[in-house]
N, C-alpha and C positions, 0 to 999 in steps of 0.2 A: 396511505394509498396501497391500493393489495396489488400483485402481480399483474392481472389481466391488464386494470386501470395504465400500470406502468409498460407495458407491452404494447397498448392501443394507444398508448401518446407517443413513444417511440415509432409506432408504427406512422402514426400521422404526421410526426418532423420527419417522416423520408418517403410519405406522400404512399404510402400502403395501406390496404384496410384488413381486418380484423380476419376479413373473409378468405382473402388473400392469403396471409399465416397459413390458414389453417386449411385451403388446398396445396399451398408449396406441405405442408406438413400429413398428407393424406389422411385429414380427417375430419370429421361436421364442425362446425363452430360449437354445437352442443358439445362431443367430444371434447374440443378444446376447452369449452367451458368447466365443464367435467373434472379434467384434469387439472388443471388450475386450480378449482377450486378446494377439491381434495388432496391437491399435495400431491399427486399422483403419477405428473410428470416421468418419462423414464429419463436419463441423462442423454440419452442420444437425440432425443424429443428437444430439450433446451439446448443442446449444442448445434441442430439445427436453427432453432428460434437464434441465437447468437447470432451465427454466421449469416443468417439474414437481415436481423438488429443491427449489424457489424459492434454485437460489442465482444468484454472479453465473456470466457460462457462463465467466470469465478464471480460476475455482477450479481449471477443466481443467489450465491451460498453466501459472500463475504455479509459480514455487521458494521451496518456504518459505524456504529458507534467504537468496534471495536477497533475498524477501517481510522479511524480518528485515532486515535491511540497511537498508532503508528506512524503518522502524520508530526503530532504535537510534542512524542517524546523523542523525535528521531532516533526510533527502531526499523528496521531492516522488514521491509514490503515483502510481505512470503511470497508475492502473487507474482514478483517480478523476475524468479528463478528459472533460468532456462536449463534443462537438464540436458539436453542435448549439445549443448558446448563447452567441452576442453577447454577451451580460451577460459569461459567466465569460472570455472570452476576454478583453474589458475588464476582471476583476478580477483576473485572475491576470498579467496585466503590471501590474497599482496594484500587488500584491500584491507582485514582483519589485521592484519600484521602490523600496517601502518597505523593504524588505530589506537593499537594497545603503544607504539611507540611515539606515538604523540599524548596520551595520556601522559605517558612518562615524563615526557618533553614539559608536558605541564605542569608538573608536579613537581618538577626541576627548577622550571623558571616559577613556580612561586616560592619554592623554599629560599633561590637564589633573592628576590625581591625580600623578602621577610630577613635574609640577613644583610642587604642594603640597607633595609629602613634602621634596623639595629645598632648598624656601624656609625651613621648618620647621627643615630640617636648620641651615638659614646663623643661623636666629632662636636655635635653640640653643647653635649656636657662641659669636654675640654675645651673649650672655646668660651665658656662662659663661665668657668671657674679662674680663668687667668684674669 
């Protein structure tokens, strides 16, 4: 499905038409066409088309497939970084931090389980050499 396609089903789950777009956007449906179809868009163009869509305007650029990836190996969503708050910037280094210390944590309690099973193993032995 190409852009326009996905813009004109958008547009019809929120009860808008095509024609519509492209007077909020000051220009013919040909134009609109136009642009669309050549890639030609400017960015201020689809950040309007967004804010009418209500969607985010990064729906333009991102790759599902790549969008998947990030989903399946839980990596960290570029799209969800607000650069405008102090807070997140402060949580998302706690956030890291806790990460790498629970790595730890886990790498702790398997070593710790691997010499449980071991000692186990020696209790069994002596237990069954007597």
């Amino acid at each position: 499905m190409n852009l326009k396609n996905k813009i004109v089903k958008l547009l019809s789950e929120n009860n808008y038409t095509y024609k519509e777009l492209a007077d909020h956007l000051n220009l013919t449906e040909a134009e609109l066409d136009h642009a669309l179809e050549t890639k030609t868009l400017e960015v201020r163009t689809l950040e309007l088309i967004s804010k009418e869509l209500r969607i985010p305007l990064y729906s333009f650029f991102r790759d599902p497939d790549e969008m998947e990836k990030y989903f399946t190996e839980g990596k960290e969503r570029y799209y969800d970084v607000n650069i405008w708050s102090d807070q997140e910037v402060r949580y998302k280094s706690e956030i890291t931090r806790l990460k790498d210390e629970m790595l730890k944590l886990t790498a702790e309690v398997k070593n710790k389980d691997l010499l449980i099973e071991a000692l186990e193993g020696e209790l069994k032995k002596g237990w069954t050499n007597k």
